[in-house]
C-alpha positions as CSV (number, residue, x, y, z in Angstrom):
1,X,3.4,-3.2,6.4
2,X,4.6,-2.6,10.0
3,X,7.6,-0.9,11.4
4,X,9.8,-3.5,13.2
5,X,13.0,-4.3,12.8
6,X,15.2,-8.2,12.6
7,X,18.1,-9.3,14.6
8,X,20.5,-9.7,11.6
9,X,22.4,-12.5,14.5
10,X,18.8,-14.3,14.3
11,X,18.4,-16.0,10.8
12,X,16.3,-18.9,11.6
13,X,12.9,-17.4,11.5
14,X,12.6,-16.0,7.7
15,X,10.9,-18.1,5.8
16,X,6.3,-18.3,6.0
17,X,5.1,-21.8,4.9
18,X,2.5,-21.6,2.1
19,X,0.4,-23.6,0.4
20,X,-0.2,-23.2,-3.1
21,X,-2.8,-24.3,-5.9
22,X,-0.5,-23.2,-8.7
23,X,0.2,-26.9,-10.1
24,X,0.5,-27.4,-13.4
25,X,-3.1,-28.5,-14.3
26,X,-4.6,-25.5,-12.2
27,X,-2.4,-23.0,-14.1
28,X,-3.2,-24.3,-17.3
29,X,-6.9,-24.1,-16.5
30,X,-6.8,-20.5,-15.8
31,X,-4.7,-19.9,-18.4
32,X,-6.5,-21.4,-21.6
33,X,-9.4,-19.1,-20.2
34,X,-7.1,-16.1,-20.0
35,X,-5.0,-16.8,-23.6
36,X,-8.8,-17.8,-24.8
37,X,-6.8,-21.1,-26.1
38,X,-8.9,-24.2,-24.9
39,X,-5.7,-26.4,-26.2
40,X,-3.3,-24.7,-24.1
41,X,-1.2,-26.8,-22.7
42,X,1.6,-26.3,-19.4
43,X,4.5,-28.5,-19.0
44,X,6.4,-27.0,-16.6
45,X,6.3,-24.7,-13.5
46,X,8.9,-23.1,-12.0
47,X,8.1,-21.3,-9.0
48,X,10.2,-19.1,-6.5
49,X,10.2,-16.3,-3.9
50,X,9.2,-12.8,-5.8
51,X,9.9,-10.5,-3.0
52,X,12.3,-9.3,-0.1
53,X,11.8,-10.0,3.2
54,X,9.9,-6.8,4.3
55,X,7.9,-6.1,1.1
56,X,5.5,-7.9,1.9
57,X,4.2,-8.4,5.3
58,X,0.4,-10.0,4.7
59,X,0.9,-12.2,2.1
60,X,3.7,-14.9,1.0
61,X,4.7,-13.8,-2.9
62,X,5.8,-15.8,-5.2
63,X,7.4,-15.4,-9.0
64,X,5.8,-18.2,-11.3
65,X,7.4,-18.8,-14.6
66,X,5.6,-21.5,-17.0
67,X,6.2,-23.0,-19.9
68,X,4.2,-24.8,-22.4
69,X,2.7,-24.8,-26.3
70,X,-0.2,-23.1,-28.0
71,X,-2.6,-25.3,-29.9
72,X,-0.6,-24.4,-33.1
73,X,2.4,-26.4,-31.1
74,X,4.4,-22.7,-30.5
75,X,6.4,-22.2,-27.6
76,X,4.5,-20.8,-24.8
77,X,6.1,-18.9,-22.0
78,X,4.5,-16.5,-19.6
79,X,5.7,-15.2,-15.7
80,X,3.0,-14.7,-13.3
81,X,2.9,-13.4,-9.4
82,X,1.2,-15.6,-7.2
83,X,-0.2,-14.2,-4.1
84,X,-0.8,-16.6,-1.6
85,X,-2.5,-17.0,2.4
86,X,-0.1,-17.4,5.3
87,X,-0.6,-20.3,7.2
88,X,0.7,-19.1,10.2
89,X,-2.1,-19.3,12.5
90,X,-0.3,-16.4,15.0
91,X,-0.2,-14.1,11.9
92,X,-3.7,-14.4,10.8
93,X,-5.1,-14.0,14.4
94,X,-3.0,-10.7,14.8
95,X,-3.5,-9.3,11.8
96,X,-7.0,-10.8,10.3
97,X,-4.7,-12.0,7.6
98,X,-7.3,-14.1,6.3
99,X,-10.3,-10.5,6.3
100,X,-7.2,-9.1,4.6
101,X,-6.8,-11.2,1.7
102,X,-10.4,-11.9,1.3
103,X,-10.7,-8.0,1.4
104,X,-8.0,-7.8,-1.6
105,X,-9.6,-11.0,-3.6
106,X,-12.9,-8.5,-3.6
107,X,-11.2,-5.3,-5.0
108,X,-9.8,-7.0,-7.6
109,X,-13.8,-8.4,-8.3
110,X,-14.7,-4.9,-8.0
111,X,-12.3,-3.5,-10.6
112,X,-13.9,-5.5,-13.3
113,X,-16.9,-3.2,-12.8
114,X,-14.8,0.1,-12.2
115,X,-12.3,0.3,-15.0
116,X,-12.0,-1.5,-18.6
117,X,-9.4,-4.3,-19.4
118,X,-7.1,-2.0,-21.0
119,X,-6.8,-0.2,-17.5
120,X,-3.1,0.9,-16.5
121,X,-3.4,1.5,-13.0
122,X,-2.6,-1.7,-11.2
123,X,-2.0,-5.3,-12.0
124,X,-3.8,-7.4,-14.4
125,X,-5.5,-10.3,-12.3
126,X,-5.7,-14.1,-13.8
127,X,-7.6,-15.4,-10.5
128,X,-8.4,-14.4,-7.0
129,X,-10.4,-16.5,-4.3
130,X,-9.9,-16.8,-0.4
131,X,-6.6,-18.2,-0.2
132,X,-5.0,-17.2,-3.7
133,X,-4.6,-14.3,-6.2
134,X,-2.8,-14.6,-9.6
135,X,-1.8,-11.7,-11.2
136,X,0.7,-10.7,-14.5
137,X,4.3,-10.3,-13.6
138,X,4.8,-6.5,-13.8
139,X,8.9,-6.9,-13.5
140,X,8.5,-8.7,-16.9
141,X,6.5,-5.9,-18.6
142,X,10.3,-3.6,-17.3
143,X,8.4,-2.8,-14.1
144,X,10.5,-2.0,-10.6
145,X,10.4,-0.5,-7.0
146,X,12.2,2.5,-6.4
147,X,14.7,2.9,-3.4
148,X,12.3,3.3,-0.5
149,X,15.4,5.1,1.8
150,X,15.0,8.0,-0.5
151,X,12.0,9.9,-1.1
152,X,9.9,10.1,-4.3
153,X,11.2,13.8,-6.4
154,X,8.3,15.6,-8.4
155,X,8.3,13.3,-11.1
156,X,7.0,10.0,-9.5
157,X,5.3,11.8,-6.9
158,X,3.2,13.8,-10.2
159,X,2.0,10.3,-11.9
160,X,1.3,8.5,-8.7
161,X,-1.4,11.4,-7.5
162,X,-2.5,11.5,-11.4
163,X,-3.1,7.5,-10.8
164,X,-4.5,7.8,-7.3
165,X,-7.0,10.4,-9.0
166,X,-8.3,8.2,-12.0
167,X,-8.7,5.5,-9.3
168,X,-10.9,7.4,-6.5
169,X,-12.8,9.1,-9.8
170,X,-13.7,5.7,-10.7
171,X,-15.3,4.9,-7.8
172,X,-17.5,8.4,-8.1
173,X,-18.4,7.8,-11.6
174,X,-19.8,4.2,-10.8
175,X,-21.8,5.8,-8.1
176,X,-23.8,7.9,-10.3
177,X,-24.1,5.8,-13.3
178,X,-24.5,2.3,-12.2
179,X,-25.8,2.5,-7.8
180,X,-27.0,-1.0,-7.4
181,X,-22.9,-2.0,-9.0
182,X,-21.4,0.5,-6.7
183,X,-23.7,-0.3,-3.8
184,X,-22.4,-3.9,-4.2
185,X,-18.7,-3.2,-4.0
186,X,-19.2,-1.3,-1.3
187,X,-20.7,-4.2,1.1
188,X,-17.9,-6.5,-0.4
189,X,-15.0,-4.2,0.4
190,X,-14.4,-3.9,4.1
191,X,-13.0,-1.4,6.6
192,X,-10.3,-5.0,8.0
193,X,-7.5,-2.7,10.1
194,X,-10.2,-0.3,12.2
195,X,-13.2,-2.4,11.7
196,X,-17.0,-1.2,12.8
197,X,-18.3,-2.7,15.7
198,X,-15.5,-4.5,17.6
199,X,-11.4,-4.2,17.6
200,X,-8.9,-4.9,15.7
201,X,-6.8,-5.6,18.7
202,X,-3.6,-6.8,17.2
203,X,-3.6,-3.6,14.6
204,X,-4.9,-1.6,18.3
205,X,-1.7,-2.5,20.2
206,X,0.7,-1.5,17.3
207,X,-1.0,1.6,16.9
208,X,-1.4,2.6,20.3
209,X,2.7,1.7,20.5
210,X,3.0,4.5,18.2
211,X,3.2,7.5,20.4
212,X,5.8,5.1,22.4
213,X,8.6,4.8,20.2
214,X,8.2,8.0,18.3
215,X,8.8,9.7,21.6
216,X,11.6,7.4,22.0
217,X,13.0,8.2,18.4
218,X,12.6,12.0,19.1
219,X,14.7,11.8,22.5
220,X,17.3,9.7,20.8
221,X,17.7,12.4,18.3
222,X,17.6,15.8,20.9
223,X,19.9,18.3,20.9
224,X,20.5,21.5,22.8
225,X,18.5,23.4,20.3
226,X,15.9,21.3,20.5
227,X,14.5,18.6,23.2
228,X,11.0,17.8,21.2
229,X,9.7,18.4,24.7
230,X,5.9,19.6,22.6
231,X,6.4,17.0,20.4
232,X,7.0,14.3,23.2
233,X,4.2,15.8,25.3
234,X,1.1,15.9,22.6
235,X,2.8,12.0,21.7
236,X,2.1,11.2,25.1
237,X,-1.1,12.3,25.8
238,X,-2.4,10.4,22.9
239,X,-1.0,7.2,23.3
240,X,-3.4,5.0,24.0
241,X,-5.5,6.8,22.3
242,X,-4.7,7.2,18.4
243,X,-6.3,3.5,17.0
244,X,-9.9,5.2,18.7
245,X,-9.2,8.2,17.2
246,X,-8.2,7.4,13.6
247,X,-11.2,4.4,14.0
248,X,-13.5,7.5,14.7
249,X,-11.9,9.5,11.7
250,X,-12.1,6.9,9.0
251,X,-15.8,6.3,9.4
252,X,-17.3,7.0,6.0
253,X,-18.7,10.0,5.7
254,X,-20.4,11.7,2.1
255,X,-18.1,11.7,-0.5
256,X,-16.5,8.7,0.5
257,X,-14.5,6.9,-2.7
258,X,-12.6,3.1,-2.9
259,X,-9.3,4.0,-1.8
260,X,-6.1,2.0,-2.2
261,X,-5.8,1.9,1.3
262,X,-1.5,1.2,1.7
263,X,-0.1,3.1,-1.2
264,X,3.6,3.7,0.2
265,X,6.9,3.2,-1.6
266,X,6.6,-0.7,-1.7
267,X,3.4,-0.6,-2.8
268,X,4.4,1.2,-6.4
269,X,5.7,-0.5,-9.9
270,X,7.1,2.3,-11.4
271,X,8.4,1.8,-15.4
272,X,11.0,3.9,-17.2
273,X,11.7,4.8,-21.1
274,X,14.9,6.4,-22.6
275,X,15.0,10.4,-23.5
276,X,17.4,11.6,-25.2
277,X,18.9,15.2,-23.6
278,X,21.1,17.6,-25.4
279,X,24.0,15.8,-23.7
280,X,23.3,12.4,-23.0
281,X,20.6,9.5,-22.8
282,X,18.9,9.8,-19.5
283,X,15.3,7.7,-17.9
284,X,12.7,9.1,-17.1
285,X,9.7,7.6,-15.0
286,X,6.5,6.7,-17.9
287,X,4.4,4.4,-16.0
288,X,3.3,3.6,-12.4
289,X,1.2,0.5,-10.9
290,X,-0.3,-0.1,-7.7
291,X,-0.3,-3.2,-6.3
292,X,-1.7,-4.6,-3.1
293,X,-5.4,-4.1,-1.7
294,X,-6.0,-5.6,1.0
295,X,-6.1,-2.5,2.9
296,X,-8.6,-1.0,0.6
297,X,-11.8,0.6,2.1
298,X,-14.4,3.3,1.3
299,X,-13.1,6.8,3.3
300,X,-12.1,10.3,2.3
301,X,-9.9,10.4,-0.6
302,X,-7.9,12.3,1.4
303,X,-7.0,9.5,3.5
304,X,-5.0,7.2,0.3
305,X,-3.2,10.8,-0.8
306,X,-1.9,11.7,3.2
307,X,-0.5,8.2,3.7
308,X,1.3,8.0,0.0
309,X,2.9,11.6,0.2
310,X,4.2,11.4,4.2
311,X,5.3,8.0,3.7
312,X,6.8,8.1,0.7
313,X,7.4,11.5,-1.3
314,X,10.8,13.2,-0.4
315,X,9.6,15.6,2.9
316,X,11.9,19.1,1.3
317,X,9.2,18.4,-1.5
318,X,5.9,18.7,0.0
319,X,6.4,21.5,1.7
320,X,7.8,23.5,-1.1
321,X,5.4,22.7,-3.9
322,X,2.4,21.4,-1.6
323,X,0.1,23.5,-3.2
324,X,0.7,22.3,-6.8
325,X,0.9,18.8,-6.2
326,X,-2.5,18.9,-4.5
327,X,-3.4,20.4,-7.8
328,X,-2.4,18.0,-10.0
329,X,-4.7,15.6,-8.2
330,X,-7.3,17.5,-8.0
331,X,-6.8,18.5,-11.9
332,X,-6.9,15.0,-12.9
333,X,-10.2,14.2,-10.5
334,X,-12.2,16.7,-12.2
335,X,-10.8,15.9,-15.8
336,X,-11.9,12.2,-15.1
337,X,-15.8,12.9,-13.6
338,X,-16.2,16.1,-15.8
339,X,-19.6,14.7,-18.2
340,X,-19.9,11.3,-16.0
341,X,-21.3,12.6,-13.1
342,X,-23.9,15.3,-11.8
343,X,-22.6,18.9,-11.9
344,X,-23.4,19.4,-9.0
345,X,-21.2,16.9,-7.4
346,X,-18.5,18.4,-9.9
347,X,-19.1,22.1,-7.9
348,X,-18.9,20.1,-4.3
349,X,-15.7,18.5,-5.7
350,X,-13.7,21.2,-5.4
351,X,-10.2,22.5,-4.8
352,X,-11.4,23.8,-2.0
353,X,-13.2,21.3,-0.5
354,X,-9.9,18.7,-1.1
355,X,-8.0,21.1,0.9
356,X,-10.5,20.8,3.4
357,X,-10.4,17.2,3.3
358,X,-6.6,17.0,3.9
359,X,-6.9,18.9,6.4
360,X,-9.7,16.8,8.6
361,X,-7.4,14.0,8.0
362,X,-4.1,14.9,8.8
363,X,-4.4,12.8,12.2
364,X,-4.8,9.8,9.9
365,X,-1.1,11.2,7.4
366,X,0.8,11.7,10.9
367,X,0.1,8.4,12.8
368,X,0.8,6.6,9.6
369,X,3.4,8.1,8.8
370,X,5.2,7.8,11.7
371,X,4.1,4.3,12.0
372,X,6.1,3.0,9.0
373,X,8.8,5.5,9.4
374,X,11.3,2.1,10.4
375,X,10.2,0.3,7.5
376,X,11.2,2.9,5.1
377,X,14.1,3.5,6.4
378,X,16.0,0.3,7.5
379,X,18.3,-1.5,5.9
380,X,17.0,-5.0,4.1
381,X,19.2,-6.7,6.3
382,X,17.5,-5.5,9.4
383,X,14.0,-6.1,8.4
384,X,11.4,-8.7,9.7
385,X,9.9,-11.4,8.4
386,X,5.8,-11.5,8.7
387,X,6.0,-14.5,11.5
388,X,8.4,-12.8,13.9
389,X,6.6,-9.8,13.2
390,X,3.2,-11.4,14.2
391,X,4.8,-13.5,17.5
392,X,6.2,-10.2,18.8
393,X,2.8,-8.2,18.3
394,X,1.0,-11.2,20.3
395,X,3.4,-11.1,23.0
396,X,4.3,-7.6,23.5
397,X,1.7,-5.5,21.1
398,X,4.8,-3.5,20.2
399,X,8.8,-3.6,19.8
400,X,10.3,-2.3,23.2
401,X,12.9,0.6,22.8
402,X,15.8,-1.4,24.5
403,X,15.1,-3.8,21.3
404,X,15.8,-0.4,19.0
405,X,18.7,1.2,20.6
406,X,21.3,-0.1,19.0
407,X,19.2,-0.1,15.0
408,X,18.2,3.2,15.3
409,X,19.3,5.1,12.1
410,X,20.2,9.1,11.3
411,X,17.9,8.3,8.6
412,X,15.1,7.6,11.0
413,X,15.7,9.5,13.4
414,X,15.6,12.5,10.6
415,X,12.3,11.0,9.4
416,X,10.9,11.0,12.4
417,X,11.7,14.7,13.3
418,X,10.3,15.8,10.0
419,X,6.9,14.4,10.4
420,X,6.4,15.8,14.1
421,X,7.8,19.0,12.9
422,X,5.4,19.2,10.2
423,X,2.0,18.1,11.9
424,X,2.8,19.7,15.1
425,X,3.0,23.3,14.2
């Protein structure tokens, strides 16, 4: 979840200690509640890293395969994803590691209310508390990531906004036919990365850092044609000023919805089935999952769709079919509140109105965007683990540009550019 980059030289500092409650009697407990089998029983787990370094920067993810018997005596097997705290004390006092997990433990609570158990949006979840979630294994139902160094084409980009849409209409529909539900989720889930009140002040410094090393990136990649000098200068100016600004920008205003909160390219499961063309058998993307919520928070809709298309989607596509991928989101919205929720909130609802929306929160798509520009575009071998990550953020606040210079990419670089020229018209 943040832009900084590994020493490839510097191996010793990969690996975040966890602890784990998924023994074999706590598995099997859960487990004869899930498979409604009170004889269930476990006699082995197996469990090992599930993710990258990089993938996951606020949580330590494991794979969990177990095996067992049914009360019939059959073979049981099942693989499960374990999502665990980090003990690192630095990393939960930079990030609020521990707000963030609680703040993902209630969104799954609050799903239970929000969509039905045949839901196929995200993953389902076995168990969540304070200091562990267990969900299905997605990469056994055929489930993967997609290459995050190239951007999403029409396809992906079409069923993640359809998703994105059932999701936020979810969150209207309980408004306005069960308040006192929707009033509860909504003091359980928590603004964690601007928070009301006080400051976030690890999540301050790397946002603040922002206008920093973007104007760094841009001056790397001048040419005679083009200096950036407008780009540099508005970066510049608002420096130390863009966590105020998008703090000021995400308070929750009418119309607010649960939003996802970090849907970017390692945050999808996308699935894929055969079709059969006049010439060949080719895949095409079927299904899509979202995964991770600790980021989730009540805000403009708007806010969930800017941060998935300009970190994600391939740039050549947004802007030449903008328009009609904003429709297809806002085609699925209204199909999923049409009869669920007044008409006149169906009228407010409008295309219009979503335009309007993205358009108040650009701010919020172009400091995000350029925030995780590294990320997506690094190499795994350059990336981060979540410790060194949090020990640089408490020293410094932000990765100095001597540290980039030599892992700067065109591939960065070129993302970089795009954004500013895209915002700053």
């Amino acid at each position: 979840m943040s832009p900084l980059v590994r020493d490839p030289k510097n191996q010793d500092n990969q690996t975040v200690k966890s602890f784990s409650k998924t023994d074999p009697e706590f598995l099997q407990k859960i487990l004869r509640q899930w498979e409604n089998d009170s004889s269930l029983e476990v006699t082995s787990v197996d469990e090992i890293p599930a993710c990258a370094v990089g993938v996951n920067y606020m949580s330590v993810v494991n794979r969990i395969n177990v095996t067992g018997k049914r009360y019939n005596g059959s073979p049981y097997q099942i693989s499960l994803i374990s999502k665990n705290l980090f003990e690192d004390k630095c990393h939960q006092e930079v990030f609020h590691s521990l707000e963030l997990f609680s703040n993902e433990t209630k969104a799954y609570e609050a799903f239970s209310s929000l969509f039905s158990k045949e839901q196929k949006l995200f993953p389902k979840c076995l168990y969540a508390d304070g200091e562990l979630i267990v969900l299905e294994d997605l990469k056994s139902l055929g489930f993967v990531m997609a290459d995050k160094l190239k951007g999403l084409d029409f396809d992906h980009t079409k069923l993640v906004l359809e998703t994105l849409a059932k999701f936020h209409a979810a969150s209207f529909v309980l408004e306005y036919t069960e308040p006192e539900k929707y009033a509860d989720i909504r003091r359980n889930i928590k603004e964690v990365v601007f928070p009301p009140g006080y400051e976030h002040n690890g999540m301050k410094s790397m946002m603040n850092n922002i206008g920093r090393t973007s104007s760094f990136f841009l001056q790397v990649g001048a040419t005679p044609e083009d200096n950036h000098a407008k780009e540099i200068a508005y970066l510049s100016e608002i420096g130390d000023k863009v966590y105020d600004t998008l703090k000021e920008l995400l308070r929750p205003k009418k119309y607010a919805a649960m939003c996802a909160g970090d849907c970017w390219i390692s945050n999808l499961l996308f699935k894929y089935e055969d079709f059969e063309s006049e010439q060949s058998k080719v895949q095409r993307v079927s299904e899509v999952r979202l995964i991770d919520f600790q980021g989730s928070r009540f805000s403009s809709v708007a806010t969930d769709i800017l941060y998935f298309l300009h970190t994600t989607v391939d740039h050549a596509l947004i802007k030449e079919r903008y328009d009609e991928i904003i429709q297809i989101y806002h085609a699925t919205l209204i199909k999923n509140l049409s009869t669920r929720v007044p008409s006149k909130v169906i009228k407010d609802l409008s295309i219009d109105w979503l335009k309007n929306e993205l358009k108040t929160y650009e701010q919020y798509g172009f400091f995000m965007s350029l925030w995780l520009a590294p990320v997506t575009t690094l190499e795994q071998k350059l990336m981060l683990d979540p410790s060194t990550v949090a020990s640089i953020a408490s020293a410094n606040g932000y990765i100095t540009p001597d540290y980039l210079k030599d892992r700067i990419s065109p591939a960065l670089l070129s993302r970089v550019h795009d954004i500013c020229k895209y915002f700053l018209k």
